[in-house]
NUSE-809174 format. One record per atom (N, C-alpha, C): residue number from 1; atom name; chain; residue in one letter; x, y, z. Coordinates in pm, 1 decimal. Last residue first. Layout:
<pts>
+-----+----+---+---+----------+----------+----------+
!   k !  a ! c ! r !        u !        v !        w !
+-----+----+---+---+----------+----------+----------+
! NUM ! CA ! A ! A !        X !        Y !        Z !
...
+-----+----+---+---+----------+----------+----------+
</pts>
This chain:
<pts>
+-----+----+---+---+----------+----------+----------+
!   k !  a ! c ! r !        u !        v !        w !
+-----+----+---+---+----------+----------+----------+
! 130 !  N ! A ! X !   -822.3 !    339.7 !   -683.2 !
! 130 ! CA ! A ! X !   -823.4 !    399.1 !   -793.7 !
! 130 !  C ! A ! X !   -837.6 !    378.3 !   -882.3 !
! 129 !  N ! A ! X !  -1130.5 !    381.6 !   -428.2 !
! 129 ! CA ! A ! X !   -989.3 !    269.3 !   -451.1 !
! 129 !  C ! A ! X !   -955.9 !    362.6 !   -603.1 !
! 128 !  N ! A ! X !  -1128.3 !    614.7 !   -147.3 !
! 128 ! CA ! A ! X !  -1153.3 !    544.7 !   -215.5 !
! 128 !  C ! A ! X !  -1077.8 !    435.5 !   -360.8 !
! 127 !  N ! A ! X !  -1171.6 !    620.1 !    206.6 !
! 127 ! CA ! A ! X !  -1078.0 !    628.9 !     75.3 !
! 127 !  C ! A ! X !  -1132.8 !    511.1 !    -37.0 !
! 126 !  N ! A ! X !  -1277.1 !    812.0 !    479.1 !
! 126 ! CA ! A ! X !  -1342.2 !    736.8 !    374.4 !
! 126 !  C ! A ! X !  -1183.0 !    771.8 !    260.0 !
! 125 !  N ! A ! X !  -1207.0 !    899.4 !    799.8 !
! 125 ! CA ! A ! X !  -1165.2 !    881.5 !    690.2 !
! 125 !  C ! A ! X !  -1191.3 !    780.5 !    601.4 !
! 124 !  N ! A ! X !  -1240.4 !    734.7 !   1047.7 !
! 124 ! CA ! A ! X !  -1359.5 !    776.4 !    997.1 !
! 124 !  C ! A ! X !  -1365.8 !    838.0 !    844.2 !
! 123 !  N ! A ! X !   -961.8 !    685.3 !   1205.2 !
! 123 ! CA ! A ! X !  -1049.3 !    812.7 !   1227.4 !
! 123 !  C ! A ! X !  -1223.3 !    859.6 !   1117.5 !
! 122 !  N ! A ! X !   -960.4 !    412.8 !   1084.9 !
! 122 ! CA ! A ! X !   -961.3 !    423.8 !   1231.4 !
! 122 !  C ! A ! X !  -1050.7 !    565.9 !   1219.0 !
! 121 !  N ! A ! X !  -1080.1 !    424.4 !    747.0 !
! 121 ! CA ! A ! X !   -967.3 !    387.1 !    867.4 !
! 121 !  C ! A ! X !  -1063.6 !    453.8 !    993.0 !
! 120 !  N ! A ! X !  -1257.0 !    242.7 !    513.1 !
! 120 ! CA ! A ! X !  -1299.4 !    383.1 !    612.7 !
! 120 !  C ! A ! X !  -1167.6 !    307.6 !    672.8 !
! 119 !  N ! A ! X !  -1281.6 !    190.1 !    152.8 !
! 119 ! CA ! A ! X !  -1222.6 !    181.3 !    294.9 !
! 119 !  C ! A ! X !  -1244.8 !    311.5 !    410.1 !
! 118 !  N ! A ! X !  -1500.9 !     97.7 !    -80.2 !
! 118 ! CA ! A ! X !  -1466.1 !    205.9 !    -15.0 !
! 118 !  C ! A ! X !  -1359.1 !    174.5 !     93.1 !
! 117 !  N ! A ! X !  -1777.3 !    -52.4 !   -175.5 !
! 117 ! CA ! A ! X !  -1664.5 !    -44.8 !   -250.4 !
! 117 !  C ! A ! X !  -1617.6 !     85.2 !   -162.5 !
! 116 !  N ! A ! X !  -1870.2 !   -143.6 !    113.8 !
! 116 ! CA ! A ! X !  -1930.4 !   -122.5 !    -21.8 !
! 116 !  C ! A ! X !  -1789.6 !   -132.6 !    -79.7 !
! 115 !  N ! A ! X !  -1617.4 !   -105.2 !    326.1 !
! 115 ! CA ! A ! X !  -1770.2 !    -78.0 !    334.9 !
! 115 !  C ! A ! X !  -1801.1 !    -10.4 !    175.0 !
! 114 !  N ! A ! X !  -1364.5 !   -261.6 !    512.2 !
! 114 ! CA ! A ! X !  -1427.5 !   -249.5 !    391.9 !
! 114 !  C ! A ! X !  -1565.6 !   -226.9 !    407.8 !
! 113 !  N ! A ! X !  -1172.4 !    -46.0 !    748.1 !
! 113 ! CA ! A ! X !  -1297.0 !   -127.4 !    733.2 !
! 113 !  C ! A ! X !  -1335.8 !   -153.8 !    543.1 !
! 112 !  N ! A ! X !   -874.3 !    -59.1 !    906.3 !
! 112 ! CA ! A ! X !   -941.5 !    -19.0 !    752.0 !
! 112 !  C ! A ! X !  -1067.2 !   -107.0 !    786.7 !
! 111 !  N ! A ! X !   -575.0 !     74.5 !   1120.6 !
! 111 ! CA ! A ! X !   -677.6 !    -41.9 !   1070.4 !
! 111 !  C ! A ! X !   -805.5 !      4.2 !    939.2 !
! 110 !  N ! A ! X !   -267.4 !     46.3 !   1244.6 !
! 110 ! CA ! A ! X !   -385.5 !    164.1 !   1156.0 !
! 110 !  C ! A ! X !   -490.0 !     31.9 !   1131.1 !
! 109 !  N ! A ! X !    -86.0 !     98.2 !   1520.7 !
! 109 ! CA ! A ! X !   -221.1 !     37.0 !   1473.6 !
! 109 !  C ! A ! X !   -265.5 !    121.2 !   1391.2 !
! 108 !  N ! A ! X !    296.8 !    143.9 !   1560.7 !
! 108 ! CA ! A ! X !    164.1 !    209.6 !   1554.9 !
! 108 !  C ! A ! X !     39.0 !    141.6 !   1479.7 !
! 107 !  N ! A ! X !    562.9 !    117.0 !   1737.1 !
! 107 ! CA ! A ! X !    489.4 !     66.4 !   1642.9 !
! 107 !  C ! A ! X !    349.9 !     70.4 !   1702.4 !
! 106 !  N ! A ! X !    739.3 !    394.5 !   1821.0 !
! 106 ! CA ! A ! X !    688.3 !    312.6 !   1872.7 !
! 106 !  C ! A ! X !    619.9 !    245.0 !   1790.6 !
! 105 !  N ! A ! X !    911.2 !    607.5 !   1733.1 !
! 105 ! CA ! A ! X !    985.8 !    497.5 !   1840.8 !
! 105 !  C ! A ! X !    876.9 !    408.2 !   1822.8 !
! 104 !  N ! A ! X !    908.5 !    711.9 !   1375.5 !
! 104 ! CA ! A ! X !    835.4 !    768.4 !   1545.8 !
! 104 !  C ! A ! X !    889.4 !    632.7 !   1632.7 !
! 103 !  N ! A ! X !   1243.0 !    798.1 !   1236.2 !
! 103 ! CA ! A ! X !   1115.6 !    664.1 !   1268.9 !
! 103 !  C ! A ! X !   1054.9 !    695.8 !   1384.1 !
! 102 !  N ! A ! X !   1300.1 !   1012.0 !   1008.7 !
! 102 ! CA ! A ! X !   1263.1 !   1019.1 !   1205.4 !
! 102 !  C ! A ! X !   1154.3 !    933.7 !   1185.2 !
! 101 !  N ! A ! X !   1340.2 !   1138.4 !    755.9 !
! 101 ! CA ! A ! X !   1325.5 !    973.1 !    795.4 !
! 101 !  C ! A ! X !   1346.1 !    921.0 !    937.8 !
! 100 !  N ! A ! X !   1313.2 !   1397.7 !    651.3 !
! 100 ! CA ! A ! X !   1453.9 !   1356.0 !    731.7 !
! 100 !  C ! A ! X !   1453.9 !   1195.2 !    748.6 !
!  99 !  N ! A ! X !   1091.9 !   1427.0 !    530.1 !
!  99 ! CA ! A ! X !   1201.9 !   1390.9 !    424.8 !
!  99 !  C ! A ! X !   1329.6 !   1368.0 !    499.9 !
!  98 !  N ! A ! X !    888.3 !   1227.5 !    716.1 !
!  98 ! CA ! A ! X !    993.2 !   1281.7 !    580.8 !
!  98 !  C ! A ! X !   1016.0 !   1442.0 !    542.4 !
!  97 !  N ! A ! X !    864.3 !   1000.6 !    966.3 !
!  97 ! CA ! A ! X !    842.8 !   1158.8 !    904.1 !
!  97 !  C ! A ! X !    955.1 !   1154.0 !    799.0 !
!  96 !  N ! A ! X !    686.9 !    682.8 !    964.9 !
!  96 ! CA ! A ! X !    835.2 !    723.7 !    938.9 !
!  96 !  C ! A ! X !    810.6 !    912.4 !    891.7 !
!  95 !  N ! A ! X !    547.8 !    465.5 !   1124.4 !
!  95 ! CA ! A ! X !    519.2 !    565.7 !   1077.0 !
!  95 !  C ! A ! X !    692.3 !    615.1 !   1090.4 !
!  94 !  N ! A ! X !    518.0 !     87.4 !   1137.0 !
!  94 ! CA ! A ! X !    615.3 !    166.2 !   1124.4 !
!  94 !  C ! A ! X !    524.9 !    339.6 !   1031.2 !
!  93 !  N ! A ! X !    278.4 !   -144.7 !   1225.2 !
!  93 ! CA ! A ! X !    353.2 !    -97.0 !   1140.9 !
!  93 !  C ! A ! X !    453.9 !     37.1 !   1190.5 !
!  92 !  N ! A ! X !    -40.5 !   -342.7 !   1193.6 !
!  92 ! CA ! A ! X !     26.3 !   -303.1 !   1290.6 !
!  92 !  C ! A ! X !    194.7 !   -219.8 !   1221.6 !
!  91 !  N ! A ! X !   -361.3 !   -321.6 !   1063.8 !
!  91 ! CA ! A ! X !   -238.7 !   -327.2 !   1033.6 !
!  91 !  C ! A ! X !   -106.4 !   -236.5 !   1120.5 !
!  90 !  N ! A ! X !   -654.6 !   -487.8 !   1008.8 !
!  90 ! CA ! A ! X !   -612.4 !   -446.9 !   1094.4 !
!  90 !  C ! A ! X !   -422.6 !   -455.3 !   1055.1 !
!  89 !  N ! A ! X !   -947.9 !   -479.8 !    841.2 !
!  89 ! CA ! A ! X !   -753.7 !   -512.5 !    814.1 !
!  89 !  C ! A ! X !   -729.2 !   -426.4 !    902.7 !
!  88 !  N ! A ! X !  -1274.5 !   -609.0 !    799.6 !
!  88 ! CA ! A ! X !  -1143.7 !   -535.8 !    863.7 !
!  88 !  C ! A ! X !  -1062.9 !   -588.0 !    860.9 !
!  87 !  N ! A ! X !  -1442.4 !   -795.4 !    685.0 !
!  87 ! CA ! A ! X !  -1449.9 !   -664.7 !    646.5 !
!  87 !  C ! A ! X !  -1360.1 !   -590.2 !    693.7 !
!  86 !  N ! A ! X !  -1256.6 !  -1073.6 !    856.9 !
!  86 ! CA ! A ! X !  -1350.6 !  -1005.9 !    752.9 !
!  86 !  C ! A ! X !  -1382.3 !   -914.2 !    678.6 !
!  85 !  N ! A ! X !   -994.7 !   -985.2 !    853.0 !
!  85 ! CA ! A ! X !  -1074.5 !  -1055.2 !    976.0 !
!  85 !  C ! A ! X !  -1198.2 !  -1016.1 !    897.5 !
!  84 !  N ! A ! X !   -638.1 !   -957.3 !    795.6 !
!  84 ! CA ! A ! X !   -786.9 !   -920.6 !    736.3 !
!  84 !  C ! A ! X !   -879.7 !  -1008.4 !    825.4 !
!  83 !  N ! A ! X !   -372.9 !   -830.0 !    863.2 !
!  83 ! CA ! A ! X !   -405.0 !   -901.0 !    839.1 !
!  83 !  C ! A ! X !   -579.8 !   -920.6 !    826.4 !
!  82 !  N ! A ! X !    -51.0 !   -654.1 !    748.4 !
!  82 ! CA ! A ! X !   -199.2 !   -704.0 !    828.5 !
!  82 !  C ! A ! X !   -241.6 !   -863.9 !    822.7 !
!  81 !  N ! A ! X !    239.0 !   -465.9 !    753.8 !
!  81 ! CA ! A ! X !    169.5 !   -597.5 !    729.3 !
!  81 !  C ! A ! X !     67.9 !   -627.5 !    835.8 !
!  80 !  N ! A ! X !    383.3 !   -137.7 !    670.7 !
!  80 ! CA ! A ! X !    324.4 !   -286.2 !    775.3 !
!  80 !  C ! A ! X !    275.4 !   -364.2 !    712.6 !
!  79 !  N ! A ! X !    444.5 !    202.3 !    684.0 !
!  79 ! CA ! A ! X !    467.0 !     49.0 !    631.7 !
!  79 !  C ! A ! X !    432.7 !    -47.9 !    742.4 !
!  78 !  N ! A ! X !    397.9 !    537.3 !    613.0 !
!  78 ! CA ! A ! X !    313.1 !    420.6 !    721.4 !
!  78 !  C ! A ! X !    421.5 !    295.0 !    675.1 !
!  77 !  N ! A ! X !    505.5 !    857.7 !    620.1 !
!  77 ! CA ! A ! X !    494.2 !    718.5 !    495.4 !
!  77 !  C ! A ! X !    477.7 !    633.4 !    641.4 !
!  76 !  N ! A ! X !    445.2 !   1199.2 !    567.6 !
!  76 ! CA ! A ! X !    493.0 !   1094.0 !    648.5 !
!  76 !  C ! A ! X !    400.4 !    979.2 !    528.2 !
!  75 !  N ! A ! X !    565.9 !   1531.7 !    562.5 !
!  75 ! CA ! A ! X !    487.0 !   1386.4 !    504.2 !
!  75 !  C ! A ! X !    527.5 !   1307.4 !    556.8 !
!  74 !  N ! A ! X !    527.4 !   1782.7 !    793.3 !
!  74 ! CA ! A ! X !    563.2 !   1712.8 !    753.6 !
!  74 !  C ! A ! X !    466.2 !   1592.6 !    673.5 !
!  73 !  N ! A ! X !    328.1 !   1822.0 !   1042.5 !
!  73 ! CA ! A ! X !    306.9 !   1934.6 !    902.3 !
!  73 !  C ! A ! X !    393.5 !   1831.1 !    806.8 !
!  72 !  N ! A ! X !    453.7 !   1712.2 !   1289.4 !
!  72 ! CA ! A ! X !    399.2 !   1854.9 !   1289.5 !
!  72 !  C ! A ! X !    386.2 !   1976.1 !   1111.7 !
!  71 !  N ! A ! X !    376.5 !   1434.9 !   1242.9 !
!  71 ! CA ! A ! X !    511.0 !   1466.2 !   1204.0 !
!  71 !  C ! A ! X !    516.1 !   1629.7 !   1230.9 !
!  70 !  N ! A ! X !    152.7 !   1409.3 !   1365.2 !
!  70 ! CA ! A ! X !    279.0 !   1308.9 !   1398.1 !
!  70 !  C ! A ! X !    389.5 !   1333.3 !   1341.2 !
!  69 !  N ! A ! X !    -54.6 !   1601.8 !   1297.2 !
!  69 ! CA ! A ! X !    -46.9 !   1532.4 !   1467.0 !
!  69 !  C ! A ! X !    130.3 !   1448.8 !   1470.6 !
!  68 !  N ! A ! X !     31.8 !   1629.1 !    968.3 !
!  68 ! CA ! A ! X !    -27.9 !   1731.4 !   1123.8 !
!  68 !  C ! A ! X !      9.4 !   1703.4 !   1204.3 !
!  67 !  N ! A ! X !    160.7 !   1525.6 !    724.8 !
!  67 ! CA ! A ! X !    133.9 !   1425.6 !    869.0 !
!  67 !  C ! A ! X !     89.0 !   1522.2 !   1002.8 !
!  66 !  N ! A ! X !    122.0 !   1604.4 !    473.4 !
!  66 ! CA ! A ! X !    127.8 !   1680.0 !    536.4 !
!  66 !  C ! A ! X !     69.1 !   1580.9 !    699.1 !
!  65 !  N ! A ! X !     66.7 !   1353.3 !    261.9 !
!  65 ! CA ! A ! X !    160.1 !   1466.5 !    165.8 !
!  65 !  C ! A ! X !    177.6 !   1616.6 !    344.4 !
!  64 !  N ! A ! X !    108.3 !   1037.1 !    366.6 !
!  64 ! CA ! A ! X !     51.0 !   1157.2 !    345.2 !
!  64 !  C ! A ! X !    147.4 !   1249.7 !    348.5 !
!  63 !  N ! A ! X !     81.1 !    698.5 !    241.2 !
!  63 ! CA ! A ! X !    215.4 !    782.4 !    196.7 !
!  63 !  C ! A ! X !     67.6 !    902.9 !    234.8 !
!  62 !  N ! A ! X !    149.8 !    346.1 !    302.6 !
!  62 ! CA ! A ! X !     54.2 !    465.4 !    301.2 !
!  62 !  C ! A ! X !    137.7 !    606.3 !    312.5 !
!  61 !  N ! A ! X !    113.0 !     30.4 !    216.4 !
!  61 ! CA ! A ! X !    220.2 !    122.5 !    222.6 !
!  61 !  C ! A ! X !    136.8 !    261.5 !    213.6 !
!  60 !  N ! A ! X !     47.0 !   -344.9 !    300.8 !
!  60 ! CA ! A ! X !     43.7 !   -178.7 !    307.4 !
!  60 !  C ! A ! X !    145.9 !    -85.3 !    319.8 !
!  59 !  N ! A ! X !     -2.7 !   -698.4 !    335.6 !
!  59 ! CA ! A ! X !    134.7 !   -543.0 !    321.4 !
!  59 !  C ! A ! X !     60.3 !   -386.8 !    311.2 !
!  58 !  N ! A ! X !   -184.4 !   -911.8 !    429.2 !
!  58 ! CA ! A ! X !   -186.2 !   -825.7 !    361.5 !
!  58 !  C ! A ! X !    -55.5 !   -679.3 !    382.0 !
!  57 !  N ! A ! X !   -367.3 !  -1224.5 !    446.5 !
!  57 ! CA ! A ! X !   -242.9 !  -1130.6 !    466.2 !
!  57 !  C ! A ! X !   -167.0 !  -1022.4 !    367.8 !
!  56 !  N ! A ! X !   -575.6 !  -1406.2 !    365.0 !
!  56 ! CA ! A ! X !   -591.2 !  -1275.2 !    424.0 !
!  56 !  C ! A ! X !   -473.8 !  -1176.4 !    475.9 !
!  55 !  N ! A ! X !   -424.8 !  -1550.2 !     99.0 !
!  55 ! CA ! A ! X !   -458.8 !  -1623.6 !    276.8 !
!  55 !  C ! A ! X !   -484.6 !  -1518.1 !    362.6 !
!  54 !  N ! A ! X !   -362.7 !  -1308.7 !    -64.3 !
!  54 ! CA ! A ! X !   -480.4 !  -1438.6 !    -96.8 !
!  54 !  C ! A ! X !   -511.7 !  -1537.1 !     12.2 !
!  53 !  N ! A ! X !   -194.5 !  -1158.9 !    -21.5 !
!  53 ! CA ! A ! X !   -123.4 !  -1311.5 !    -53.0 !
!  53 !  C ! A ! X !   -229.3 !  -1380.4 !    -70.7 !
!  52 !  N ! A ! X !   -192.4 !   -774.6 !   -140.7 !
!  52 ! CA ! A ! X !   -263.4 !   -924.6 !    -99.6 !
!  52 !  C ! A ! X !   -214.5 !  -1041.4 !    -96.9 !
!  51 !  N ! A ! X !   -152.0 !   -481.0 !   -106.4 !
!  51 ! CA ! A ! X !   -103.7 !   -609.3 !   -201.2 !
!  51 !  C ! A ! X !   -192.4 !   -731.8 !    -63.4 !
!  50 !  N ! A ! X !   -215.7 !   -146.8 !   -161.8 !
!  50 ! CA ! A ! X !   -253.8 !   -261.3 !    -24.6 !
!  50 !  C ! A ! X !   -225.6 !   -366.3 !   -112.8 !
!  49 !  N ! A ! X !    -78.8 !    152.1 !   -100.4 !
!  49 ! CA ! A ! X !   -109.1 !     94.8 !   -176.4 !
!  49 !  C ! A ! X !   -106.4 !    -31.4 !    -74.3 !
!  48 !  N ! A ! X !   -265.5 !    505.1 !    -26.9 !
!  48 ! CA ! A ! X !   -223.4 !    365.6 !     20.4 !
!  48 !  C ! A ! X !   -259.3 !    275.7 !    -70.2 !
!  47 !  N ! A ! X !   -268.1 !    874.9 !     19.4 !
!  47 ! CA ! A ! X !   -301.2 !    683.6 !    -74.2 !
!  47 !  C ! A ! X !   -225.9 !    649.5 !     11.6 !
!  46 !  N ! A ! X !   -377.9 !   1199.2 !     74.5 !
!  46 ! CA ! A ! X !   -295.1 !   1026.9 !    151.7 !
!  46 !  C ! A ! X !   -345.7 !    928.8 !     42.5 !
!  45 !  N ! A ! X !   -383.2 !   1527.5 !    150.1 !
!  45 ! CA ! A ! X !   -373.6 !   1390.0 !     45.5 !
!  45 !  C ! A ! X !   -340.7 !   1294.6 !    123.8 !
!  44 !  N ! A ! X !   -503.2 !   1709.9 !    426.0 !
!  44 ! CA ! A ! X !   -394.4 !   1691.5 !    395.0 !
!  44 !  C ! A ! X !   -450.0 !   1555.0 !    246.0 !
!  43 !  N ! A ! X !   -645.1 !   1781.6 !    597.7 !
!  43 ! CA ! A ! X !   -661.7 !   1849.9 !    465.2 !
!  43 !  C ! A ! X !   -605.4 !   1821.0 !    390.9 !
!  42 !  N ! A ! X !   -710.0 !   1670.9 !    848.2 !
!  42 ! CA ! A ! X !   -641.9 !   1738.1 !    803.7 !
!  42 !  C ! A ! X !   -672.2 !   1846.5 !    711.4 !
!  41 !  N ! A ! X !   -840.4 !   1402.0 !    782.2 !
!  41 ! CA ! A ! X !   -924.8 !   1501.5 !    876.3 !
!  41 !  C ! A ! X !   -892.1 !   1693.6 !    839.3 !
!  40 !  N ! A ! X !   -741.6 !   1348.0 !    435.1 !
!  40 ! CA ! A ! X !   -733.0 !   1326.7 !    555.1 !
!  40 !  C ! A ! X !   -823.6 !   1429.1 !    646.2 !
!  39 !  N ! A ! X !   -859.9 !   1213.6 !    165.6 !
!  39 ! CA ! A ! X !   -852.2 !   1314.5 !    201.8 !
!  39 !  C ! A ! X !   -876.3 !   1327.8 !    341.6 !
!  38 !  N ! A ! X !   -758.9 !    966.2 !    -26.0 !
!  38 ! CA ! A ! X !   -826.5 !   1026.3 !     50.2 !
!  38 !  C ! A ! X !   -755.7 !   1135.4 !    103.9 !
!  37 !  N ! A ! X !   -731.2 !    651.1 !   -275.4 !
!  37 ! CA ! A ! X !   -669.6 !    751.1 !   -192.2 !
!  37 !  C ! A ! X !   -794.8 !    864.9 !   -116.5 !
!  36 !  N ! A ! X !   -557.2 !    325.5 !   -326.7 !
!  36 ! CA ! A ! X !   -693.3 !    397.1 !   -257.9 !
!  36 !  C ! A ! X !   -583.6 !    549.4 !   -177.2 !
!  35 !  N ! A ! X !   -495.4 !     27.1 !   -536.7 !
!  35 ! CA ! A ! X !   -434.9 !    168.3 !   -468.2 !
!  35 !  C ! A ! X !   -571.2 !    283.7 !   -423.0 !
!  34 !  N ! A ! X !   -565.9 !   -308.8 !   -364.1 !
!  34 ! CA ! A ! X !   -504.2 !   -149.7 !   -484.6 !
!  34 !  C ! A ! X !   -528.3 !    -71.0 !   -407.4 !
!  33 !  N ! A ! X !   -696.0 !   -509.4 !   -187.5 !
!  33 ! CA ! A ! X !   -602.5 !   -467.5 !   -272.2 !
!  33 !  C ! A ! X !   -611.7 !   -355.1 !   -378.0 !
!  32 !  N ! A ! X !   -880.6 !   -636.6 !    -25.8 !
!  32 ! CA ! A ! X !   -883.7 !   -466.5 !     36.6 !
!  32 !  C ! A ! X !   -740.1 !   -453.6 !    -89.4 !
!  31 !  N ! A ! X !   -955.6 !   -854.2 !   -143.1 !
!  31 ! CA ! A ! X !  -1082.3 !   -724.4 !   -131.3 !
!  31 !  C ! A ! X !  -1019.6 !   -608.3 !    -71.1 !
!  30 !  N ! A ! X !   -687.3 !  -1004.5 !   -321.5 !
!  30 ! CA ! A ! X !   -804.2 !  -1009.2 !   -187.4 !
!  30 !  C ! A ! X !   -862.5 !   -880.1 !   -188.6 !
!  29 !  N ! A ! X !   -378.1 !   -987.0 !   -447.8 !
!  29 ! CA ! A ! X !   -501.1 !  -1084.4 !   -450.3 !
!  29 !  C ! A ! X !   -611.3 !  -1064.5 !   -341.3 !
!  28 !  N ! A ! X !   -155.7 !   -937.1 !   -547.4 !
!  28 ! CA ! A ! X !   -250.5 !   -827.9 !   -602.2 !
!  28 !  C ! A ! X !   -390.0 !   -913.0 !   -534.8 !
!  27 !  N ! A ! X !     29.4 !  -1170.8 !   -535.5 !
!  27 ! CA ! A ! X !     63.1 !  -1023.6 !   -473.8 !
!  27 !  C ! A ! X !    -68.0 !   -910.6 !   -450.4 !
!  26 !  N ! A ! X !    -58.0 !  -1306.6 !   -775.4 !
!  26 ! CA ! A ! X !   -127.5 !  -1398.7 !   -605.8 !
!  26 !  C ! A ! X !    -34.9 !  -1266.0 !   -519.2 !
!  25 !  N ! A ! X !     -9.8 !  -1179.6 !   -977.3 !
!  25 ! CA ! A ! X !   -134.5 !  -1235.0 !   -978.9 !
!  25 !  C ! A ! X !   -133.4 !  -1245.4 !   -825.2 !
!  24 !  N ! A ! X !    302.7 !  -1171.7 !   -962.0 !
!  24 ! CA ! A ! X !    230.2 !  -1049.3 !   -947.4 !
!  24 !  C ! A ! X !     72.8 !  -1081.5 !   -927.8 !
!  23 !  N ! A ! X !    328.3 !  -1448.0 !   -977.2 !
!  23 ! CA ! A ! X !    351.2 !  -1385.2 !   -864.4 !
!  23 !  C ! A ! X !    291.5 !  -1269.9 !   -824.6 !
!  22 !  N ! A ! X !    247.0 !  -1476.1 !  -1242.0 !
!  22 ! CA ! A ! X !    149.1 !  -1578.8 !  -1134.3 !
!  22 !  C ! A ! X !    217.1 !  -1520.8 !   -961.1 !
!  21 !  N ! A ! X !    458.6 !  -1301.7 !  -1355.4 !
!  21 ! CA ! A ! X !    323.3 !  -1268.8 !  -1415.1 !
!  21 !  C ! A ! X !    211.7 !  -1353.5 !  -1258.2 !
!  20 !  N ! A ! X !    734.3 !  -1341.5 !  -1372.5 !
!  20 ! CA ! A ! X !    705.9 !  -1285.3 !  -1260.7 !
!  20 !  C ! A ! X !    525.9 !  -1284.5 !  -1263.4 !
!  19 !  N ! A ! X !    746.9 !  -1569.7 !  -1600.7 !
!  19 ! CA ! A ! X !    749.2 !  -1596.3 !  -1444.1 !
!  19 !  C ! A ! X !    700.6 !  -1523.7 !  -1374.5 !
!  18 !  N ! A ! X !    633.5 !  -1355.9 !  -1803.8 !
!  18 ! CA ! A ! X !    583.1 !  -1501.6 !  -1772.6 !
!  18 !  C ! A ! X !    622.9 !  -1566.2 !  -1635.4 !
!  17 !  N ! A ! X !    890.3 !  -1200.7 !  -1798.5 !
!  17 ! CA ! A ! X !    743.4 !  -1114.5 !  -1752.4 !
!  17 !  C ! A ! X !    606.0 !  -1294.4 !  -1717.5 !
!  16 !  N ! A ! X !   1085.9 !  -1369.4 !  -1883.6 !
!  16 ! CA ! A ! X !   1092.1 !  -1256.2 !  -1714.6 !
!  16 !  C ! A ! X !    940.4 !  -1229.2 !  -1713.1 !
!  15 !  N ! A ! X !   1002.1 !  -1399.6 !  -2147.3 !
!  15 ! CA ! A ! X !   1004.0 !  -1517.8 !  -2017.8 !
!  15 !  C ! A ! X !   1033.6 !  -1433.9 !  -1883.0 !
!  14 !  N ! A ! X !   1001.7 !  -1139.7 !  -2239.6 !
!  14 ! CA ! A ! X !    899.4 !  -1237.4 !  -2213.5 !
!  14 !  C ! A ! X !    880.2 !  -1322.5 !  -2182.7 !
!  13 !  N ! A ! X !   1300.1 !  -1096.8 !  -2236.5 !
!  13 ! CA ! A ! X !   1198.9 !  -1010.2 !  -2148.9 !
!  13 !  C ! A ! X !   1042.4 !  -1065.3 !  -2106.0 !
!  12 !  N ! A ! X !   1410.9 !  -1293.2 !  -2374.5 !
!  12 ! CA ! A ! X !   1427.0 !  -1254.6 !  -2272.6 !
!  12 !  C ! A ! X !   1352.0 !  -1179.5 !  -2134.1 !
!  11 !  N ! A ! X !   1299.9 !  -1216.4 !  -2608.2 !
!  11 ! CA ! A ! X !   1277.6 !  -1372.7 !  -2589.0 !
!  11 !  C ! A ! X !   1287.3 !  -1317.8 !  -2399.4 !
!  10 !  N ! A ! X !   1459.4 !   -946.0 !  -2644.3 !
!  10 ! CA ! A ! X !   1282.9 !   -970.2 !  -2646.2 !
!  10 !  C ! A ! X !   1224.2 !  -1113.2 !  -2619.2 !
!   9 !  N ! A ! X !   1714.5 !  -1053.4 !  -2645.6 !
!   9 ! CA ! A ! X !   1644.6 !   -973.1 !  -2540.7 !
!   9 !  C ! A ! X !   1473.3 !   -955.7 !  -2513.7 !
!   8 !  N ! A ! X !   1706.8 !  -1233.2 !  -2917.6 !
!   8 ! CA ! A ! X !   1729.1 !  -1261.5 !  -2749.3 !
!   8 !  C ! A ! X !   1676.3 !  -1199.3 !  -2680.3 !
!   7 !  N ! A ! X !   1638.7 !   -998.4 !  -3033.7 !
!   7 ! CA ! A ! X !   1548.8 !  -1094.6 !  -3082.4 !
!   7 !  C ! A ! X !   1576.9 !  -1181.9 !  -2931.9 !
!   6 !  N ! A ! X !   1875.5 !   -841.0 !  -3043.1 !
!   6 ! CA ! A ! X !   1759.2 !   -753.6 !  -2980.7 !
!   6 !  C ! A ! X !   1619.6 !   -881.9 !  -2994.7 !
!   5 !  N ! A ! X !   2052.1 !   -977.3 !  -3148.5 !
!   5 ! CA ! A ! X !   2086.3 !   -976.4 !  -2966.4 !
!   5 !  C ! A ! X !   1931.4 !   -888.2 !  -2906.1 !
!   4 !  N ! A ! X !   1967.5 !  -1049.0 !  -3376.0 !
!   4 ! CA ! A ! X !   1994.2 !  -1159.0 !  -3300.8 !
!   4 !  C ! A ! X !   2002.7 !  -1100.7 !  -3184.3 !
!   3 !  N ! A ! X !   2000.4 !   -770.3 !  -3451.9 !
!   3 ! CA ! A ! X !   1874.2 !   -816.3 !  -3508.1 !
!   3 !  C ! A ! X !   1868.6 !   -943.3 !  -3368.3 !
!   2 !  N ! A ! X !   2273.9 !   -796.4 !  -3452.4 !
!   2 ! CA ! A ! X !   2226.0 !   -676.7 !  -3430.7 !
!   2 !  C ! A ! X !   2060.9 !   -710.7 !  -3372.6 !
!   1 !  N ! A ! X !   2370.4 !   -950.9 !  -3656.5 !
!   1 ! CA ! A ! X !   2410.5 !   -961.0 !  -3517.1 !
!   1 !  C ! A ! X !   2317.8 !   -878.5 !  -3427.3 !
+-----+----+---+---+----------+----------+----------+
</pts>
């Protein structure tokens, strides 16, 4: 019995991972995708993880460990959706301070250049992918 429900579950798990598999493929898809991190004007850490739909539209999630100017020292987490114009992703979005979760009021432009293998944002900040 034993043998049978752990022989299901493993049938189980490898048809879950076979469907989700061509989703996770076309999620992960275009030149500014994975995870990239840097070292802000600041001093502060920052990644950002960037998923792809493969029609230049693109999600972002950007996480810094000390937000200076917008959270006064605090971490703060970015979220949005772009969209890619050649070598630039321009991404309109939500800055959120943490650990209280004070959404700043106003939706905020981050944008990314691709140069070589690298992303530069708005302030000139180079990140690199991981």
């Amino acid at each position: 019995m034993r043998r049978t429900v752990v022989a299901v579950l493993s049938t189980l798990l490898a048809l879950g991972a076979a469907v989700a598999a061509p989703g996770l493929a076309l999620a992960a898809s275009g030149p500014f995708t994975g995870t990239w991190t840097s070292t802000d004007l600041d001093g502060s850490n920052q990644w950002v993880t960037i998923r792809g739909s493969g029609s230049g539209a693109y999600s972002v999630f950007l996480y810094d460990d000390s937000a200076t100017n917008a959270c006064g020292g605090d971490p703060a987490r970015f979220v949005g959706a772009g969209r890619a114009d050649g070598a630039f992703l321009d991404v309109p979005g939500t800055l959120t301070c943490l650990p209280g979760g004070n959404v700043v009021r106003h939706r905020i432009g981050f944008g990314f250049e691709l140069v070589d293998d690298t992303l530069v944002d708005v302030s000139g900040v180079v990140w690199t992918r991981e």
